[in-house]
C-alpha positions as CSV (number, residue, x, y, z in Angstrom):
1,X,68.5,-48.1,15.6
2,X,68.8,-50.9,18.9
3,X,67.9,-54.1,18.4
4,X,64.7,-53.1,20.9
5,X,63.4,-50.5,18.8
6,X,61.3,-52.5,16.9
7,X,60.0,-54.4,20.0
8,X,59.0,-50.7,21.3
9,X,57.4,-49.7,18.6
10,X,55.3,-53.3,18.4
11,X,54.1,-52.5,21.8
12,X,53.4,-49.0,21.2
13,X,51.0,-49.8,18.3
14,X,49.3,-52.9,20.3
15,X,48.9,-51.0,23.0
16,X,47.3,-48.4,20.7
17,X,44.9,-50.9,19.3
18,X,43.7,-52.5,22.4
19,X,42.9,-48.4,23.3
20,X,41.4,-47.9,20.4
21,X,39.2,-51.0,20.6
22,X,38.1,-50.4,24.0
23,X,37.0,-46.6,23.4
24,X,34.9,-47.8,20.6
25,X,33.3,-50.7,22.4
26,X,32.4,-48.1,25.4
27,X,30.5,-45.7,22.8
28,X,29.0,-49.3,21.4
29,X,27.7,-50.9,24.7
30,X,28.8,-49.0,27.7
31,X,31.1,-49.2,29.6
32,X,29.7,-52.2,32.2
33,X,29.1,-53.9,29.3
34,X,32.4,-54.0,27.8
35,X,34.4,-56.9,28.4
36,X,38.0,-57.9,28.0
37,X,37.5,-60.6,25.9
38,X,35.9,-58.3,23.6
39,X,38.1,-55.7,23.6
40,X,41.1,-58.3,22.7
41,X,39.2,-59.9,19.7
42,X,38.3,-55.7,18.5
43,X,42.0,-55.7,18.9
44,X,43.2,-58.6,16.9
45,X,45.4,-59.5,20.0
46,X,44.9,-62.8,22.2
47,X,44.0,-62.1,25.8
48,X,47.2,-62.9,27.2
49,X,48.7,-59.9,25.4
50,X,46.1,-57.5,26.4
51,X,47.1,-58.8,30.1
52,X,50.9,-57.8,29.3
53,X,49.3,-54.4,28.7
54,X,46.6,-53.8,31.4
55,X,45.7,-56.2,34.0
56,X,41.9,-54.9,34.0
57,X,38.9,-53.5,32.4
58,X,39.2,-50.4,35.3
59,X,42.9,-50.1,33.9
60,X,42.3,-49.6,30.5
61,X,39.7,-47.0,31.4
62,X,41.9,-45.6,33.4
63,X,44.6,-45.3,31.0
64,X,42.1,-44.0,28.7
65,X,41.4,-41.0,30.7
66,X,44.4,-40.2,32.3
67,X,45.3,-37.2,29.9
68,X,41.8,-35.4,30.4
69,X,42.3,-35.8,33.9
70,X,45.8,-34.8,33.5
71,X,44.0,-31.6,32.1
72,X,42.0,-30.9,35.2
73,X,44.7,-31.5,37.4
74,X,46.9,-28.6,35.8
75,X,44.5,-25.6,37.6
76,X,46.3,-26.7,40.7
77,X,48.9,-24.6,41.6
78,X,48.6,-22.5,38.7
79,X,48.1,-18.8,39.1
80,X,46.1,-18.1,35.6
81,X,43.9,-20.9,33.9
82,X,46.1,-23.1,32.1
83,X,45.4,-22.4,28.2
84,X,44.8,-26.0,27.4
85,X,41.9,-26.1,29.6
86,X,39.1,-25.0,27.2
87,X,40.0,-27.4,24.4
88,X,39.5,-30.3,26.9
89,X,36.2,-28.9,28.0
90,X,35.2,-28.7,24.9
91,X,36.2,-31.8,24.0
92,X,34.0,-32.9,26.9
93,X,31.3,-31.1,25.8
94,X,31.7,-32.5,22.5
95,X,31.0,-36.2,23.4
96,X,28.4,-35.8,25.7
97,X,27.3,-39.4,24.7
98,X,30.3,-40.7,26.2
99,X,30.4,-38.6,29.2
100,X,27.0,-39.6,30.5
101,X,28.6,-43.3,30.7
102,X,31.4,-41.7,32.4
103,X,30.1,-39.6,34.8
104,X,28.0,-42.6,36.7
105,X,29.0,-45.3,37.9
106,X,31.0,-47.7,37.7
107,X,32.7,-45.7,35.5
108,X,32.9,-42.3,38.0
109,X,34.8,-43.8,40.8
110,X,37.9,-45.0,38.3
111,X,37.4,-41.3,36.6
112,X,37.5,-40.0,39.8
113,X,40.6,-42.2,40.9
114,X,42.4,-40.9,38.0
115,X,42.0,-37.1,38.6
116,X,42.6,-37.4,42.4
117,X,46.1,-38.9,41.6
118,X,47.0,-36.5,39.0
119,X,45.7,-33.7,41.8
120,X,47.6,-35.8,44.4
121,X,50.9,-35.6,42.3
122,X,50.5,-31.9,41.8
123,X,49.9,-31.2,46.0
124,X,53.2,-32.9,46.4
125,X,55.0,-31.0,44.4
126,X,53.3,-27.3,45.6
127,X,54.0,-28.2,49.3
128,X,57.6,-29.1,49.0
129,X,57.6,-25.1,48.8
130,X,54.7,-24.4,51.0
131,X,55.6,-25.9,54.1
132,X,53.2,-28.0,56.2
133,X,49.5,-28.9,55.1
134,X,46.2,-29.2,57.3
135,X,45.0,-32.6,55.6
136,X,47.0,-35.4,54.2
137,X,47.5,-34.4,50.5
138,X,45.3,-37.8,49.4
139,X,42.3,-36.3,51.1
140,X,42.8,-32.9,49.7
141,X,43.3,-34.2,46.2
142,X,40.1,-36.3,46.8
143,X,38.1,-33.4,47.9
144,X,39.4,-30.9,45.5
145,X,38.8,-33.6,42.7
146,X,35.0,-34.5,44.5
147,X,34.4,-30.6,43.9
148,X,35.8,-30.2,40.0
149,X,33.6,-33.0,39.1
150,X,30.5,-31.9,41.1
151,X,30.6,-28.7,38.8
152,X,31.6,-30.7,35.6
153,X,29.1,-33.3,35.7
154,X,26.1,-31.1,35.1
155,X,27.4,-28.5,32.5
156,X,28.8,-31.2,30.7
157,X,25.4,-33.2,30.6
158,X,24.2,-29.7,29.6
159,X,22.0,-29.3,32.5
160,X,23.7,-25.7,33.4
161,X,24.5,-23.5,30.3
162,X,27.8,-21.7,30.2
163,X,30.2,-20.9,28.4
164,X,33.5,-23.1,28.6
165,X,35.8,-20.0,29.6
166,X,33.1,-19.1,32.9
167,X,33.8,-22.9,33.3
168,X,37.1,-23.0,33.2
169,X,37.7,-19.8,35.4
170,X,35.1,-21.6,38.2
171,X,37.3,-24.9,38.3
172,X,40.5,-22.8,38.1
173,X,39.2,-20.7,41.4
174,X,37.2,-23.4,43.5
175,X,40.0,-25.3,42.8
176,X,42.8,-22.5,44.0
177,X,40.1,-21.7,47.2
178,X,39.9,-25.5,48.2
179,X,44.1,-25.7,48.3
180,X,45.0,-22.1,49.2
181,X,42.3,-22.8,52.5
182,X,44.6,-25.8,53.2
183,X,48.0,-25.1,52.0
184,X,49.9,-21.2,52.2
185,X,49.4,-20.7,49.0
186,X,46.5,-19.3,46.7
């Protein structure tokens, strides 16, 4: 075991914590409401350490949703729906609560940051062996991340009813139509 081991590991688990506290301070008071000084004292750390670890409230949200998003991001440039997919919708579905706080603002344009990179970072990769692209791959992540959330928002709130597997298959193929119409590839 290194010397820096240890150090890791105490950053691992105060990073966890600040997480942690900030997750359950959104489901207490919404996320607008949240501030950092709370989330450091739900933490037991001192702000200063919470500032080693994200530099903002947006940050922490956005680390927060970065592997959900991750999750919508993997229909791009896959040729069947990624397995994975349901469990995260039905984790969405599942905390409805929460996703009415995340689906409006301010809370939607940093959930909507996060899934355009994540899109953005799969384009990249798909054109290196597609050749040239119609739109800068920022705008076609943004669009293509405009459109998965336009049919999330409502079935999550539970406005539309389907099942999670039509859902999946609709964000899997709007998704495939909006890059194969701007790359060569479907």
């Amino acid at each position: 075991m290194s010397a820096e081991e240890p150090l890791d590991r105490r950053q691992g688990k105060t990073r966890q914590a600040i997480r942690k506290a900030f997750i359950e301070l959104v489901f207490e008071r919404n996320y607008p409401a949240v501030t950092v000084a709370a989330v450091a004292a739900r933490a037991n750390v001192g702000r200063s350490t919470l500032y080693e670890h994200f530099r903002t409230k947006s940050d922490l949200l956005s680390d927060s949703l970065a592997e959900p998003m991750a999750a919508l991001a993997s229909v791009i440039g896959a040729r069947d729906v990624p397995s994975h997919l349901g469990m995260w919708l039905r984790h969405f579905r599942d905390r409805q609560a929460l996703a009415r706080m995340l689906f409006h603002l301010p809370a939607r344009d940093v959930m909507l940051a996060v899934l355009t990179r994540h899109i953005e970072g799969r384009l990249v990769r798909l054109a290196e062996t597609s050749g040239p692209v119609a739109l800068p791959l920022g705008l076609l992540a943004a669009q293509v991340a405009a459109a998965q959330l336009a049919l999330l928002t409502p079935w999550i709130l539970g406005q539309v009813a389907m099942s999670q597997t039509v859902m999946a298959e609709a964000l899997h193929r709007t998704s495939r139509g909006l890059v194969g119409a701007m790359m060569d590839v479907a």
